[in-house]
matplotlib code that plots the C-alpha trace (Angstrom):
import matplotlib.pyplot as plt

x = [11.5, 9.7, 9.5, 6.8, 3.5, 2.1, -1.4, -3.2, -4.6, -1.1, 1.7, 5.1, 8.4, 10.7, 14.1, 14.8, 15.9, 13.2, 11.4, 13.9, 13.0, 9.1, 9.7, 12.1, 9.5, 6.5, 9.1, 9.0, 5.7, 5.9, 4.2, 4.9, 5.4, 4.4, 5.6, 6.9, 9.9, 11.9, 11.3, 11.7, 11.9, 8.4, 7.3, 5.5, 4.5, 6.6, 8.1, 10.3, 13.5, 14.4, 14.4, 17.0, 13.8, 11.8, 12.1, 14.6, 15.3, 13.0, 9.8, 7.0, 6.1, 2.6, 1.4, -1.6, -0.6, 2.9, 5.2, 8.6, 11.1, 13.1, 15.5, 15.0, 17.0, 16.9, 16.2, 12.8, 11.8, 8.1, 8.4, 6.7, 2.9, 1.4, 2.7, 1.1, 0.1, -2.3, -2.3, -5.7, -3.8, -3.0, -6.7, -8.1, -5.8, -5.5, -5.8, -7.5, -8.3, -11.6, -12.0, -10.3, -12.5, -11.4, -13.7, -12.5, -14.4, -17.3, -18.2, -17.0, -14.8, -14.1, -10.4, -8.9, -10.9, -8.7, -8.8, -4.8, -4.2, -0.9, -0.2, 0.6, 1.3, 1.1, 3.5, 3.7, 0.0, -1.1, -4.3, -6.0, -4.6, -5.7, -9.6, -9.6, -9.4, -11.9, -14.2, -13.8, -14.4, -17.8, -18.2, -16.4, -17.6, -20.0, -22.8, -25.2, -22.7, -19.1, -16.1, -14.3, -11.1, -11.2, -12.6, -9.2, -6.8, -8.4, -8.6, -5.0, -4.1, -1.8, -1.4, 0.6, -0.6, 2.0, 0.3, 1.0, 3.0, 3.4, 0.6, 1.1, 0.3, -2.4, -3.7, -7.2, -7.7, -9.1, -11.4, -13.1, -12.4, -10.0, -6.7, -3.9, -4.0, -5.7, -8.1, -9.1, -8.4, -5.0, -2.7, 0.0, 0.2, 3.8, 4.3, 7.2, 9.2, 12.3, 14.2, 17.7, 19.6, 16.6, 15.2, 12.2, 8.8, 5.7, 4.0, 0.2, -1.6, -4.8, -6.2, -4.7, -2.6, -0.9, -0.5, 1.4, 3.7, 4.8, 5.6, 8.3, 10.0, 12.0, 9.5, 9.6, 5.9, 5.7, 6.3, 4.0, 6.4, 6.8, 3.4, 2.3, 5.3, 3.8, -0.3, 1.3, 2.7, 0.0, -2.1, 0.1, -0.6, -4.2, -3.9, -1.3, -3.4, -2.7, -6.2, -9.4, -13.3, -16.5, -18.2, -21.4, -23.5, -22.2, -24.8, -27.3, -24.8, -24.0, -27.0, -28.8, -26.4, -26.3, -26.8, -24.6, -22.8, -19.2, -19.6, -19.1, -15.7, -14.5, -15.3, -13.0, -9.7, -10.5, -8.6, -10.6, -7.9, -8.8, -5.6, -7.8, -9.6, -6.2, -4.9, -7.6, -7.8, -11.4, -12.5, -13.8, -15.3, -14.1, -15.2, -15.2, -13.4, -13.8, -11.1, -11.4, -8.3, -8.0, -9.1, -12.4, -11.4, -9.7, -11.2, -10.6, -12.6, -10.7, -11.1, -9.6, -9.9, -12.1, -12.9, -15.8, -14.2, -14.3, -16.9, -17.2, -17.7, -21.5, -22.0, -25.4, -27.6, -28.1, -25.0, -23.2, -25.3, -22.2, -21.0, -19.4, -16.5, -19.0, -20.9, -18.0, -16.2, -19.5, -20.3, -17.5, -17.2, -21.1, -19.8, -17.6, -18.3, -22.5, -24.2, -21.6, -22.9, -26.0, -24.9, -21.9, -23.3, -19.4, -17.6, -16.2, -12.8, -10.3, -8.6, -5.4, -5.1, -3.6, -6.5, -5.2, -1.3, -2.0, -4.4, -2.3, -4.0, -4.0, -8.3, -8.4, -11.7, -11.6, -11.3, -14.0, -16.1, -15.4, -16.8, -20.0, -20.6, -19.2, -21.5, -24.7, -23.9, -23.8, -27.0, -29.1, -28.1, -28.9, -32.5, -33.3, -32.0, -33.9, -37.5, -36.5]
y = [-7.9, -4.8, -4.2, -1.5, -1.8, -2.5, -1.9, -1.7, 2.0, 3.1, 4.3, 3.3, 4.0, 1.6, 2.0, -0.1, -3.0, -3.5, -4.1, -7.0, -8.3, -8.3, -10.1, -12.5, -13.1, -13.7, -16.3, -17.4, -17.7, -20.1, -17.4, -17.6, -13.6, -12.0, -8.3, -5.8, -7.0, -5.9, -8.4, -7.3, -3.9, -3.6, -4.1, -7.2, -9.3, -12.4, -14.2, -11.7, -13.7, -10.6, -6.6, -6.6, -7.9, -4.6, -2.5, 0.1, 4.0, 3.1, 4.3, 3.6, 6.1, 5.9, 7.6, 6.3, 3.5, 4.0, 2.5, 2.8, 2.4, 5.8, 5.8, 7.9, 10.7, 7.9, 5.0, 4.1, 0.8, 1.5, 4.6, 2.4, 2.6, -0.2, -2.6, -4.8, -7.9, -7.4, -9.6, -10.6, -13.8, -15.3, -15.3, -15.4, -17.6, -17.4, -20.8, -22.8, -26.6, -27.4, -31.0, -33.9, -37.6, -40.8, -43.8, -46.8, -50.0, -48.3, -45.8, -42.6, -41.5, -38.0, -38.2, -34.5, -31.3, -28.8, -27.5, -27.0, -22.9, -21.8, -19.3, -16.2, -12.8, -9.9, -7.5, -4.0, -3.9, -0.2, 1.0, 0.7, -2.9, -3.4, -2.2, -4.3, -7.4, -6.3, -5.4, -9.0, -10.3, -9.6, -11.1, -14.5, -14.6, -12.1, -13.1, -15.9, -18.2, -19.1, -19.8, -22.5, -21.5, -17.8, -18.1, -21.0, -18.5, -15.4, -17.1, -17.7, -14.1, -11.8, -8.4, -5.3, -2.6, 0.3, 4.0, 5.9, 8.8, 10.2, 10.0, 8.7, 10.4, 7.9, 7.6, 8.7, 6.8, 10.0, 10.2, 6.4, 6.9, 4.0, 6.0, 7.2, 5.6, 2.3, 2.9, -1.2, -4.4, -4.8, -6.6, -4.1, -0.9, 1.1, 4.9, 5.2, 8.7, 9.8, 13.2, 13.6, 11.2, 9.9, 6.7, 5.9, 4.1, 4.2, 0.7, 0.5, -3.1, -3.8, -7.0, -9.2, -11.3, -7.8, -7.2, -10.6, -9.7, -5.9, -7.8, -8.8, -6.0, -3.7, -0.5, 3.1, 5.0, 7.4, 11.1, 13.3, 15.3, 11.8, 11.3, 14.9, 14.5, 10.9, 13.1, 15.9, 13.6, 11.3, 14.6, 15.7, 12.3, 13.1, 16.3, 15.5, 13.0, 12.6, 12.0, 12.6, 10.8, 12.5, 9.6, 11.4, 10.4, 7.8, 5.3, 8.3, 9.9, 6.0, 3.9, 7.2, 7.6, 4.0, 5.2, 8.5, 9.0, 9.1, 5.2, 5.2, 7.5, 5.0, 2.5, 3.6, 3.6, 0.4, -2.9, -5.0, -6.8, -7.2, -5.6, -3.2, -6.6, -8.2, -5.6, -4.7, -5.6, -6.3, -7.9, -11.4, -12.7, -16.1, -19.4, -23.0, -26.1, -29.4, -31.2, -34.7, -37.1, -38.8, -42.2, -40.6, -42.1, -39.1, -35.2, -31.8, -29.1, -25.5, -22.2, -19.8, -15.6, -14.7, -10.8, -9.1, -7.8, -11.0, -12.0, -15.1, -14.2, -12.6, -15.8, -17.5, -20.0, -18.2, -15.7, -13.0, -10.3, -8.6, -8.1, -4.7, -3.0, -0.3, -2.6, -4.5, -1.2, 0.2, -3.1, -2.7, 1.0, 0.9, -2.3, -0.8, 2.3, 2.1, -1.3, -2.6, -0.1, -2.0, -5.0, -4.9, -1.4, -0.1, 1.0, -1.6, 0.6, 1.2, 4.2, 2.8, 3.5, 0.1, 0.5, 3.4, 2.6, -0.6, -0.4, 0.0, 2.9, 5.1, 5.0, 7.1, 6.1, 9.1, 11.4, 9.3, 9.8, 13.2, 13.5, 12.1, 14.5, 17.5, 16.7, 15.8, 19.0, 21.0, 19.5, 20.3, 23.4, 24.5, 22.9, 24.8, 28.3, 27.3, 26.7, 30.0]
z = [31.8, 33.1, 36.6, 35.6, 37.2, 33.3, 32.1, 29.5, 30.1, 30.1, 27.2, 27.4, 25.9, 24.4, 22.3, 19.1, 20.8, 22.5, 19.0, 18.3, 21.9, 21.1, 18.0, 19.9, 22.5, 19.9, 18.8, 22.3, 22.0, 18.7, 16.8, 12.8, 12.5, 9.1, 8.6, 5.9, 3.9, 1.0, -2.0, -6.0, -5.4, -3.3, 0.3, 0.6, 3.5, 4.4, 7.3, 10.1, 11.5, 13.1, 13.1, 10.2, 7.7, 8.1, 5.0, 7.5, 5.7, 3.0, 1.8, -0.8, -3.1, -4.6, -7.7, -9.7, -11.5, -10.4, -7.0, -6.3, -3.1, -2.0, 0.2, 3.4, 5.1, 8.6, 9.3, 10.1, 10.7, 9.6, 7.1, 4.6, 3.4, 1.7, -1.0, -3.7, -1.0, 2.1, 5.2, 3.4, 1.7, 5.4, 6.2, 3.2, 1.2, -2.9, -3.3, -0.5, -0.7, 1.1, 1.3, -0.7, -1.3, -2.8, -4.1, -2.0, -2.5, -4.3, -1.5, -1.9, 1.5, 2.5, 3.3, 4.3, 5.2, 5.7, 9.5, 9.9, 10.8, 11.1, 14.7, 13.2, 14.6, 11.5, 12.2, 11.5, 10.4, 9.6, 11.0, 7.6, 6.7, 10.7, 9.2, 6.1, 8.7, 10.8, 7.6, 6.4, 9.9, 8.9, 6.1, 7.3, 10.9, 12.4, 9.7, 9.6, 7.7, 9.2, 7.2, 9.4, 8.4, 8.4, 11.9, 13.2, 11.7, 13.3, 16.4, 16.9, 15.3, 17.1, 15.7, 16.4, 14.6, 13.9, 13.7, 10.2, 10.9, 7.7, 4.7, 1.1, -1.8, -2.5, 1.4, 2.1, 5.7, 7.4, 4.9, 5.7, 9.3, 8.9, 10.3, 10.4, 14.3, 15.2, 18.4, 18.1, 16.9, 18.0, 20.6, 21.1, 19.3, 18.2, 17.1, 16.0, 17.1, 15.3, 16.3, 15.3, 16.9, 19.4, 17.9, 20.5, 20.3, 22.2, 22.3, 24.4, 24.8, 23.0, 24.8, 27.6, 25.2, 24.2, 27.8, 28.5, 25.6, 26.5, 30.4, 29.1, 27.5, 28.9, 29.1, 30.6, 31.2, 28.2, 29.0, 28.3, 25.9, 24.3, 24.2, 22.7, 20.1, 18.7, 19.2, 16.4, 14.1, 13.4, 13.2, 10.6, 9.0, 9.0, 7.8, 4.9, 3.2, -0.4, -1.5, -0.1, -0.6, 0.5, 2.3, 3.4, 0.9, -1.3, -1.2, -2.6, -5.2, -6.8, -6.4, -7.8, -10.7, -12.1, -15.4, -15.3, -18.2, -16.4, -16.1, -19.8, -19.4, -16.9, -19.4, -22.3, -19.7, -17.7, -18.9, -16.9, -15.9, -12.2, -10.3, -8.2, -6.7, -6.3, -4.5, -2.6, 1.3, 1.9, -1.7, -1.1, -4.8, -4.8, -6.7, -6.1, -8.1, -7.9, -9.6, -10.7, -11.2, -14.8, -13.3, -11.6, -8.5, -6.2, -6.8, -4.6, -3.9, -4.0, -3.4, -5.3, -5.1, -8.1, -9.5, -10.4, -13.5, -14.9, -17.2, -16.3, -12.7, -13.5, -15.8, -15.0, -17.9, -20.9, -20.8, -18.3, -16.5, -16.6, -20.0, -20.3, -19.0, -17.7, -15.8, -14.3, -13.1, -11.8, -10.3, -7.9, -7.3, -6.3, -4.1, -2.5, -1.5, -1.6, -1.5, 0.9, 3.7, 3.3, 3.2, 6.5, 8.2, 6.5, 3.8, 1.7, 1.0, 4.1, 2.2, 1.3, -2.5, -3.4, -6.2, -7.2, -7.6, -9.0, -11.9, -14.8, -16.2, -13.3, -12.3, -9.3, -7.3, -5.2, -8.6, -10.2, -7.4, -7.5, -10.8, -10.7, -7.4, -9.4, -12.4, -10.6, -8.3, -11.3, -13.1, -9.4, -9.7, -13.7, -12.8, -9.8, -12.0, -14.9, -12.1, -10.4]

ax = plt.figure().add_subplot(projection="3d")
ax.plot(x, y, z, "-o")
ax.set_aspect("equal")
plt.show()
């Protein structure tokens, strides 16, 4: 335990033991701690026993509609980017039952609701992964209708957020103001410095309950060498991006495009097979089941994750409004980076590229955005030679 005077408006330095000691203590705690492991050659999100489970001297390397692990030239414990899987699925589950009811005696009774929340602590969160929850926070619990479980599992949610020190190739965080360092949301915060044989973090409380936690470490006030070192390498993050999105006036540029031809190039490569929905961090299209037992006598209602590229999803009486790979793909582009500002007062994309690396063909929003913005650019332009 710290002897340190510890506050929350300070930065400290720990060494990598003292990471195994804050995941012993959230243990302590009884927290169920979710981080980055290594599972069929990717970096998913699973439960942590201990500092050995972290994905350490590896990297992901992204490339559109390509991923692969590399080895790295030291051992970083979070050197990674982002895999397939989201801490989405813990708050927003796949497959979520709602309610169960049986018929006893004639009457039907309402026999489970489902109100159980597991205490979790996500681990190793990167800033934008740390957005993507605070953008579906709200759609689940800051609007005018509450979703009960969402709001028991945030509730009891510790996070420690761990700022991006090096860029992917598909990373475009600074561009959606969504990283490479968190500045909210978090419990306790870790940069992780590496230099030669000097293996150091600096680690900052978010809220109170970060606070308790970091008491109990063993911490030394950050120097200001220390400090400056962990400043220049997330600013090299930020300026190494991979990718980059012109947000400034996206809702204009698609809403005013919906019937730009480019939708139609889109069209011809897109498989409408849902990946960049599954993937994604913030997507929410879910439907509802209600499935009945062969007697008639016991049914459950579940909730399962749904996509917009299926035409099903758009299906009303009489057919889908939907029909058309064109109109599912612009559907969610115009979602997600237009319509959504109106709708949250955000962007609907957190700049993490999991679209990108994951759609089987390679779509690149960021490049198709581009290319509407290049074209309508270049049509403003003939017009106002050909008035002059």
């Amino acid at each position: 335990m710290s002897k340190l005077k510890i506050t929350k408006d300070t930065k400290y330095t720990v060494n990598k033991d003292a990471i195994e000691s804050l995941l012993t203590e959230l243990k302590k705690q009884k927290f169920k701690t979710i981080g980055p492991i290594v599972r069929d050659e990717t970096i998913i999100y699973d439960e942590l026993e201990n500092i050995n489970d972290l994905p350490i001297g590896l990297t992901d390397v992204h490339e559109a509609g390509s991923y692969r692990l590399k080895e790295r030239e030291d051992k970083a414990l979070f050197g990674y980017n982002v895999g397939p899987f989201s801490f989405k699925k813990y708050l927003f589950p796949p497959k979520l039952t709602i309610l169960k009811s049986k018929r006893v005696d004639g009457k039907i009774k309402i026999i489970k609701e489902n109100e159980s929340v597991e205490k979790l602590a996500f681990f190793g969160v990167k800033p934008c992964e740390l957005h993507a929850i605070l953008i579906q926070d709200k759609i689940f619990i800051e609007g005018e209708y509450i979703d009960n479980y969402y709001k028991k599992q945030r509730d009891s949610l510790f996070i420690v957020t761990t700022n991006c020190t090096e860029a992917g190739s598909s990373c475009f965080c600074t561009s959606t103001k969504t990283g490479p360092s968190a500045d909210k949301g978090f419990d306790i915060a870790i940069t992780e410095l590496l230099d030669g044989d000097r293996h150091n973090f600096i680690i900052e409380a978010g809220t109170k309950n970060g606070l308790k936690i970091l008491k109990e470490l063993p911490l030394v006030e950050a120097s200001k060498n220390d400090l400056d070192t962990a400043e220049q390498k997330i600013k090299s993050a930020s300026e190494n991006m991979g990718r980059s999105l012109d947000t400034s006036n996206l809702v204009e540029l698609l809403l005013g495009n919906l019937n730009h031809p480019h939708w139609d190039d889109i069209a011809k490569r897109c498989l409408s097979c849902g990946n960049c929905t599954m993937v994604c961090p913030t997507c929410f299209c879910s439907n509802i089941q209600d499935v009945t037992s062969l007697t008639g006598d016991e049914n459950e209602r579940v909730r399962t994750w749904d996509s917009c590229f299926s035409m099903e999803y758009s299906y009303i009486h009489g057919g889908a409004v939907r029909a058309s790979n064109k109109s599912r793909y612009r559907q969610w582009m115009t979602h997600k980076l237009a319509s959504w500002q109106e709708q949250f007062q955000t962007l609907g994309c957190v700049g993490c590229g999991r679209c990108i690396v994951w759609c089987p063909v390679g779509i690149d929003i960021t490049k198709e955005t581009k290319a509407i913005l290049k074209q309508v650019t270049a049509q403003a332009e003939q017009s106002a030679q050909a008035e002059n």
